[in-house]
N, C-alpha and C positions, 0 to 999 in steps of 0.2 A: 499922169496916172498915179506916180507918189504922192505927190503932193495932196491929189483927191484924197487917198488912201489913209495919210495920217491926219487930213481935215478932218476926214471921216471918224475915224477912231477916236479925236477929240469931242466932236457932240456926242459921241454914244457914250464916252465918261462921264460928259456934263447930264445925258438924259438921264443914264442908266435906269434902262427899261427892265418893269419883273415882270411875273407871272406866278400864282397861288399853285402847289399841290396841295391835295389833300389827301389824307392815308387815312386809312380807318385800322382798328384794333379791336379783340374781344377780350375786357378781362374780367376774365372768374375770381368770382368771391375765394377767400382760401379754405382751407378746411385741416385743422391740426389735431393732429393725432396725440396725444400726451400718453406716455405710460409709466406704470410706477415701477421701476427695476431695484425696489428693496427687497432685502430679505425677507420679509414678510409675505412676499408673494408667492414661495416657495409651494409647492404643492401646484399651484394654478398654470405652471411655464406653459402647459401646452393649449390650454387655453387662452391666455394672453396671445402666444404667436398663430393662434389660429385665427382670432379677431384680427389681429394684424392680417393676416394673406387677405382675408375676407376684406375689410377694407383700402389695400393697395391693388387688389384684383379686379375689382370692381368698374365696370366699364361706364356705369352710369353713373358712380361716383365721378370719374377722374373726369367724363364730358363735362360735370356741369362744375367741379372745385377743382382748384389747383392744392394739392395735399403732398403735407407737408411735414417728417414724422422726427418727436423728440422722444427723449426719455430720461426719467428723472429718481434723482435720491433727497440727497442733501441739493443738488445744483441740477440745472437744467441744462443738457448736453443732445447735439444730433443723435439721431437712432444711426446704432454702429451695430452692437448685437447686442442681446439682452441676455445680461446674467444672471441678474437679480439677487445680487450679494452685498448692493448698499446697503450701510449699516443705519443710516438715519434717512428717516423718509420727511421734506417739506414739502407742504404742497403747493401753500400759498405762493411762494416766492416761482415757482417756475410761472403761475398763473400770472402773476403778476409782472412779470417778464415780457411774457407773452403780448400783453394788452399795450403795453411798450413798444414791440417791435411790430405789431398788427396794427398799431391807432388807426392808420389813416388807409385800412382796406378793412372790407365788408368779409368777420371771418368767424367761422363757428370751428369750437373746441372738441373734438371728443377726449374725453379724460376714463382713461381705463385703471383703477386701483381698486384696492381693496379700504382706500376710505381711513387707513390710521395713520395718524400723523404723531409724530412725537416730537418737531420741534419746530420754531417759527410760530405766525400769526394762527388763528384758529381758522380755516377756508371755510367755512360755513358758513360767516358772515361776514366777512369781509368783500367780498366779490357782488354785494348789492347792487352797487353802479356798473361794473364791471359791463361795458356794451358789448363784450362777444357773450354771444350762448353759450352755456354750458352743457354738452350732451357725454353723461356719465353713464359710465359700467361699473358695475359691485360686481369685483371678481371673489371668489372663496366663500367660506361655509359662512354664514349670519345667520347660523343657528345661535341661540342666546343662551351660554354653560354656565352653569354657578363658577364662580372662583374666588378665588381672596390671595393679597395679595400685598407686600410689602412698601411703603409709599419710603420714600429718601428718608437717609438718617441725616440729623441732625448732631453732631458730634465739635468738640473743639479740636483742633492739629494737635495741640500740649495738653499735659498734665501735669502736676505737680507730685512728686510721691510722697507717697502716705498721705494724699486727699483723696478728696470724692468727686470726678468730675460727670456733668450732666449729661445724658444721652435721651436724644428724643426721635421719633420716628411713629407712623401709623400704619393701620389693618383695614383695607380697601375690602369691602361684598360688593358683587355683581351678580345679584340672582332674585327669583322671586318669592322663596321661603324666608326661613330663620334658620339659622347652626351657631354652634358655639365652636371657639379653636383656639386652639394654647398657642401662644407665641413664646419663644425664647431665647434670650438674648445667651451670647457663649464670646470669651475673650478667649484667645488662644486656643479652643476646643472645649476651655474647661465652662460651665453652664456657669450663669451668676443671677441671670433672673426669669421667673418664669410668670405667666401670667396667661389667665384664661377669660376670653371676652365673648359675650354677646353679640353677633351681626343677625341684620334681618333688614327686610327691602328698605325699611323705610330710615331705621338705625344704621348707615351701613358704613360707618365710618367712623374708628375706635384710636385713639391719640394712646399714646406709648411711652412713658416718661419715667425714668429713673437715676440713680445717681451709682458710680460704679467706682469702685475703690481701685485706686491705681497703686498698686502693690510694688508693683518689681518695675525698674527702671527699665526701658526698651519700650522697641516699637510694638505695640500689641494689635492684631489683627480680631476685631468684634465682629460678629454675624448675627443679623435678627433674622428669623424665622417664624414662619405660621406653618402648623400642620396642614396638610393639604384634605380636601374635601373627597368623602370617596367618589363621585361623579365629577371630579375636578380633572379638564383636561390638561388647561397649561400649567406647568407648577415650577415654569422657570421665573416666575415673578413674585416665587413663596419664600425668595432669600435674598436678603441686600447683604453686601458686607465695606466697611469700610476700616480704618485704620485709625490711633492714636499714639503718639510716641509720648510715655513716661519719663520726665527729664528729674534728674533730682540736682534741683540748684541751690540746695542748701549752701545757706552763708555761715560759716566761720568767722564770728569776732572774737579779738581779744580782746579782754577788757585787764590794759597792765597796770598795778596800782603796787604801791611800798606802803602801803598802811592799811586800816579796815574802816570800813566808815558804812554808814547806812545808803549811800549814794549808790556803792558797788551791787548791794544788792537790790535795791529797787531800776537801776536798768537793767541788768541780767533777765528780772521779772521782766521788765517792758518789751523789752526788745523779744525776751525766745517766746511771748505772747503771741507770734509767726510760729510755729511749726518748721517754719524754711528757714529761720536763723536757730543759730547754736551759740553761746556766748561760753568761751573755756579763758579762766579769771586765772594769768599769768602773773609772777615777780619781774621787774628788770633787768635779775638776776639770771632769770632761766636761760637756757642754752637755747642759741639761733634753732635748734630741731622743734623743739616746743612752738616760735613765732612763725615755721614754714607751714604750719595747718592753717593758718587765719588770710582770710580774705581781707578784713577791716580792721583796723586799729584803735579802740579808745585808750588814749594814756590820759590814767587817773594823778591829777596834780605832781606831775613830774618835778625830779629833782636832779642830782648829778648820777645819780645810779641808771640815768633813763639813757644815756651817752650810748651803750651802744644797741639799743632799741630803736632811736632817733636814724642810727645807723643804718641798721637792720632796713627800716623802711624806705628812706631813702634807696637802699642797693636796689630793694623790689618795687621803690616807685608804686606802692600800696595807699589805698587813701587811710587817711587818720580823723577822728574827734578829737581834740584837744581840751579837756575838762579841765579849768583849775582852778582855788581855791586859797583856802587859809594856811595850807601849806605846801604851797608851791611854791619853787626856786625860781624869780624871777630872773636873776641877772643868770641864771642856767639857763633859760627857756628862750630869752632873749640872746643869748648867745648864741645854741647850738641850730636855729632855724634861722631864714631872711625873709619870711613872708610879711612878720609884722611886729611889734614891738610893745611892750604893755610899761608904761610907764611908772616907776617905784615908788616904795616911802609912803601911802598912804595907810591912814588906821583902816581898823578893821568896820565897816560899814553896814546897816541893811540894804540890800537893794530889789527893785521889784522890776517884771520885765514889761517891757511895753510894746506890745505887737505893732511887727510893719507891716499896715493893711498891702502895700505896692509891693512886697515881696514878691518872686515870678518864678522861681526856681520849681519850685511845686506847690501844692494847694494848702494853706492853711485856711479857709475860711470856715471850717469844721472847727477849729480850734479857738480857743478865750482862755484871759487869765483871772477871771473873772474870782474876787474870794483867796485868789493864789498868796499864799503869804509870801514874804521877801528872804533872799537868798541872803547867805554868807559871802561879803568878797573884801581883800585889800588891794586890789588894784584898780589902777589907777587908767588915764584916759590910753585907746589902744589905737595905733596908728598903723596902717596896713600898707607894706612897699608892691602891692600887686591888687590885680581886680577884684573886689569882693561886695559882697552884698548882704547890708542887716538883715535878719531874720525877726530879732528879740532887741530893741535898745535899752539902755539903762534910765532907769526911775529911782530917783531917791527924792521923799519925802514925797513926790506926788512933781517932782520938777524933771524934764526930760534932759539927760546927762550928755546928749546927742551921741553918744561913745555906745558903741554896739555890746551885748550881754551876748549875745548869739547870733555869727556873722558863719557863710560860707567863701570858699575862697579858690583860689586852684586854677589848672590848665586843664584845657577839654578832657586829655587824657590820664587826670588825676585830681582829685576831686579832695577838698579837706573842709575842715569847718572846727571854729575853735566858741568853746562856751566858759566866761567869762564869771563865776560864782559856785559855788557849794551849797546842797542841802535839797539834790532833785524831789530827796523822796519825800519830802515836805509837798511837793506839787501832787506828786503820786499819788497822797492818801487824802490833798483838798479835792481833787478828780473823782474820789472814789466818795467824799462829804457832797458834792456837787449833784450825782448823777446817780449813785450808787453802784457804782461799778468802777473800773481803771479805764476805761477805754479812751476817754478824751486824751491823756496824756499817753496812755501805749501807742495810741494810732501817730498819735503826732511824732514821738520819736522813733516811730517805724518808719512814718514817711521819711525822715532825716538817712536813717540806714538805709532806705533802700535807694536816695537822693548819691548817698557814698559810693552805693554796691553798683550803679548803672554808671558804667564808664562809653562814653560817644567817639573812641575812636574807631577808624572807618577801614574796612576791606575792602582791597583793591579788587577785586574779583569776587560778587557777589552772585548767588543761584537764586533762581524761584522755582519751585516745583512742588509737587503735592506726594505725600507717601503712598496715595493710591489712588489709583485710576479705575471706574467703573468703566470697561472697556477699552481701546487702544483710540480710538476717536475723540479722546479728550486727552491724550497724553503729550505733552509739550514739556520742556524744560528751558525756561530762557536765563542768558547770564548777562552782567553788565560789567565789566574791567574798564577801569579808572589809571590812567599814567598817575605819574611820579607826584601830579600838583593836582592831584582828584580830580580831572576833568575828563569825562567819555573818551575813549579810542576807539574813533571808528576803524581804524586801519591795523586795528590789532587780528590774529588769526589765532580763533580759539577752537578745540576741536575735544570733540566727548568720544571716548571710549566704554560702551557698556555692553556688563556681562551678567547673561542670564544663567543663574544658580545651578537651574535642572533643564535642560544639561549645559552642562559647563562649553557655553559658546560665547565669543565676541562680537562685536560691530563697533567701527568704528568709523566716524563720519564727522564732517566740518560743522561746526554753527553757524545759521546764516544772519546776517545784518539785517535785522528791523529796524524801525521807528525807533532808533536812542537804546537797541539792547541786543543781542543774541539769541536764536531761536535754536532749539534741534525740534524734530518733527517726531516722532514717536510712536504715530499712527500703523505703521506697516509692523509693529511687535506686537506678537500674539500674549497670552492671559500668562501669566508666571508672577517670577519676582527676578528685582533686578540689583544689580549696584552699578556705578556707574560714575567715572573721574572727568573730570572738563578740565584740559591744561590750556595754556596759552605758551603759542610757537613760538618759542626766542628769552622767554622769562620761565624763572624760577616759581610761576605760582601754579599751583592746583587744588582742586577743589574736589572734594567726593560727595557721595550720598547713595541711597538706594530708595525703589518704590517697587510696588507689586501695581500687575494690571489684573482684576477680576475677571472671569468672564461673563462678562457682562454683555447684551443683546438686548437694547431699546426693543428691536422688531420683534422680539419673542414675547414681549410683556402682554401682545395682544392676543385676546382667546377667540374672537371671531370679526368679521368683517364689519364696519360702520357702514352700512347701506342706507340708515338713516341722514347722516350730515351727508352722504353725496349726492338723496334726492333733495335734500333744503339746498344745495350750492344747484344744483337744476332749477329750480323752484325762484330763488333769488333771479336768476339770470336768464330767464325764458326761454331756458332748454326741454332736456326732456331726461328722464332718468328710465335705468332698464339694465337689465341680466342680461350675459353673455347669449342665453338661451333666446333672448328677445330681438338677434341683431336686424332681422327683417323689419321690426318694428321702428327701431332707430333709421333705420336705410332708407324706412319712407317717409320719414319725417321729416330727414337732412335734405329728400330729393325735391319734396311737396310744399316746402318753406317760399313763401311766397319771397322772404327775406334774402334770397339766398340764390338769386337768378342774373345768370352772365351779360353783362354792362358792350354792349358796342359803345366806343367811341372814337373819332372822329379827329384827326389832327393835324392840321390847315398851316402849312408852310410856304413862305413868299421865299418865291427861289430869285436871283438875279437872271440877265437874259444873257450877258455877257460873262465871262472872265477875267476881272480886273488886269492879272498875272502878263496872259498872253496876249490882251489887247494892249497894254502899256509895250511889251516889247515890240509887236507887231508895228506900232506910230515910233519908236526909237527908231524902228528899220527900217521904216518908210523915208522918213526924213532925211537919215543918214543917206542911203540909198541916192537920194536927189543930190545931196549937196557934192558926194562924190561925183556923181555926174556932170552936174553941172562945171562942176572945176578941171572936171577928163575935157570937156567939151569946150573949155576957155567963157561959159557962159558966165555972166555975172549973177 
């Protein structure tokens, strides 16, 4: 009987015999609810959650769809409850989501907003292919108000003082008349320009352009305005205001010279031809307090009185010009520096300059020497113990002298350049026979000073951020901190401390690790001004600044409801569009959609007839079973 037993077990392994079930299933098309929880909706909450009861109540909804309910701002999230205090409304992108996680079932939308979007693709037309329907509600008033209304300013971050920097910004109508309205721009309160414009249905879009004198150094806070309509309801979108900070980077040269010559004052002229440079014409003699106002150094054909000038600069590591001429101290000038060496004993020469088209340092290609008559020089060929690069070579007779007339030279973090002849203003006033004006040669020796004045060394702990924020939803501050050999630290721990002015409160919180930089979030502070310090845990660096947040509300710009783009995104996507007041109408649309009816199917599984598990053990026990026996029993 064992031995049957696990014979047996073995053909039913070798046959293994099945048999089919089959299950059947019903699944319903789905049906999503979308809602729009921005602020915008304000005024409609209890109609919104009325639609909702209405359709989660619904008995012949829920038989024939399986529903399914979101709610949306900026992002698409489960319905949890609705506040309707997001500050940015997209629509597309939840849509778009949707049709993603829906593909591959049979699903119609209903989308309940009021239809304005302020950021993301336009959903009007995008959703053309889109295969789920789209069955829309226009929540709120779409009654149609006149208004007008401030469009973005256009503004640069800097200004220069004592210039005029450009401000541009427009005057949006929304209505079916004509009005006129004064718009006014105000820096710090005080008014600077005023302007009255023509709108009307067809005109209804007025550009804004002026130039605004940046007076006083600091951060200045401008607002444009339009007077508002007397039937104007929304008149939170009648004022933008944004920020410029006035920096005054006026450059200090000295120009130090021990004799009088026409050179000194035709670059004085060239050079303070910038407003932003100041040129104050120093002796070698003067006292160190005199050379601590200057930024830049021209030494006019130096001599042995220039000893402790040379000084001087070296201590402050200041970049220098080095001019020189018919009487300059060679075996002085070749002493008291080691960048480079000008070889002696030659007569006094004409010489003419020859442009290095491959020059890279900054742009000459504005400039020629075209008509230029030749300079004063006695020296001779100049050999450089450090990196530099021609500017100007020397020409005499018309033969290239390969020896540089005007070479730059230097370490990143100081920057010099030495010119090799006397008698600029002779260029100056062929400039002025050439073109009739100075400009070719002022520009070109501006570009030089300001080649001097931009120094590239690097801070280890660098901020980005903007001096104002329309709103708290665009408010970010990110930092990058660089170790000891300027390469990123990810593992550094930098942390910002910022205090809001009115009233004098703190917060202080970590920066988090992004993509190669440091972020603080800044979203959760309300409209004020700020200042605010980023240190880094363990090092000696930090870094401050300040911004103001406006208050600023995307959702308030709108004056009444878009119920047009929500019947086109129906229209596009063969739904159905309709008022809160209409739900019965959508209810028999949703139920009567031939499209839209519950799938029996059907699903066919070949089960085995056995149990692998326990028929194996079962023929192990069988056999064992026997051979025990048979050996209890002396049997073979």
């Amino acid at each position: 009987m064992l031995r049957f037993i696990g014979i047996f077990g073995l053909l039913l392994l070798l046959i293994n015999p099945k048999f089919s079930k089959i299950s059947y299933t019903l699944e319903k098309p789905n049906l999503v609810l979308l809602l729009d929880n921005s602020s915008s909706m304000q005024g409609s909450e209890e109609t919104v959650k009325d639609l909702l009861g209405k359709f989660q109540n619904s008995t012949e909804l829920s038989d024939r769809f399986e529903i399914a309910s979101y709610q949306f701002g900026k992002k698409l999230r489960p319905l949890d409850s609705l506040t309707f205090t997001d500050t940015q409304t997209d629509i597309q992108k939840p849509l778009a989501t949707l049709k993603d996680v829906y593909a591959r079932r049979n699903t119609a939308v209903v989308l309940v907003s009021d239809g304005n979007q302020n950021i993301g693709q336009d959903y009007g037309f995008s959703n053309s292919k889109n295969p789920m329907a789209m069955y829309t509600i226009t929540v709120g008033d779409t009654t149609s108000y006149e208004d007008v209304s401030i469009g973005p300013i256009n503004v640069n971050k800097y200004a220069f003082l004592n210039n005029k920097y450009p401000l541009e910004s427009y005057v949006s109508y929304q209505g079916q008349g004509a009005t006129k309205v004064r718009v006014q721009i105000t820096v710090d309160g005080a008014s600077v320009y005023r302007e009255t414009v023509n709108l009307s249905k067809t005109d209804n879009l007025k550009n804004i352009s002026t130039l605004i004198n940046a007076g006083k150094v600091g951060v200045k806070s401008i607002t444009v305005n339009v007077e508002a309509l007397p039937s104007e309801k929304n008149t939170a979108n009648n004022t933008k205001s944004t920020s410029v900070e006035v920096i005054n980077e006026k450059t200090t040269i000295a120009l130090v010279s021990d004799m009088l010559h026409p050179d000194i004052g035709a670059l004085k002229k060239a050079i303070e031809s910038n407003e932003q440079r100041e040129v104050i014409i120093l002796k070698p003699t003067d006292t160190s307090q005199a050379f601590e106002e200057a930024d830049i150094f021209i030494l006019y054909q130096p001599n042995g009185l220039f000893k402790n000038v040379f000084q001087f600069i070296d201590q402050k590591r200041a970049n220098v010009l080095i001019v020189t001429g018919l009487h300059t101290d060679y075996n002085f000038l070749n002493s008291i520096q080691p960048d480079f060496q000008i070889e002696i004993g030659y007569p006094e020469q004409e010489v003419f300059g020859n442009l290095n088209t491959g020059f890279s340092k900054f742009d000459i290609t504005d400039f020629d020497l075209v008509d230029f008559p030749p300079l004063s020089s006695d020296a001779g060929p100049v050999s450089f113990n450090q990196a530099n690069e021609t500017l100007l070579d020397v020409s005499i007779r018309g033969l290239n002298m390969e020896t540089p007339l005007l070479s730059v030279y230097g370490e990143n973090e100081r920057k010099k350049a030495l010119f090799v002849g006397e008698g600029l203003w002779k260029w100056r006033m062929q400039s002025f026979r050439n073109t009739g004006d100075f400009l070719t040669m002022d520009t070109f020796l501006g570009k030089l000073i300001r080649y001097l004045s931009a120094n590239t060394s690097k801070n280890r702990l660098n901020l980005t951020y903007s001096r104002n924020y329309e709103g708290s939803n665009t408010a970010y501050i990110s930092a990058t901190y660089f170790d000891e050999t300027y390469v990123f630290d990810p593992n550094a721990t930098l942390t910002i401390s910022i205090t809001n002015t009115d009233p004098n409160s703190v917060t202080n919180m970590p920066m988090v690790l992004k993509n190669g930089y440091f972020e603080a979030d800044l979203t959760n502070l309300g409209a004020g001004s700020y200042t605010f310090s980023v240190k880094v845990n363990g090092e000696n660096y930090s870094e401050t600044g300040s911004f103001s947040i406006s208050d600023f509300d995307l959702e308030k710009q709108f004056v009444s409801s878009d119920y047009k783009k929500m019947e086109q995104l129906a229209q596009n996507t063969g739904g159905r569009h309709s008022f809160p007041s209409e739900f019965k109408g959508t209810l028999t649309a949703l139920i009567s959609a031939n499209t839209y009816i519950p799938t029996q199917k059907s699903n066919e599984n070949f089960v085995s007839l056995i149990d692998f598990k326990i028929l194996l053990g079962l023929i192990v026990l069988a056999f064992a079973m026997e051979w025990f026996i048979r050996k209890f029993n002396g049997l073979i």
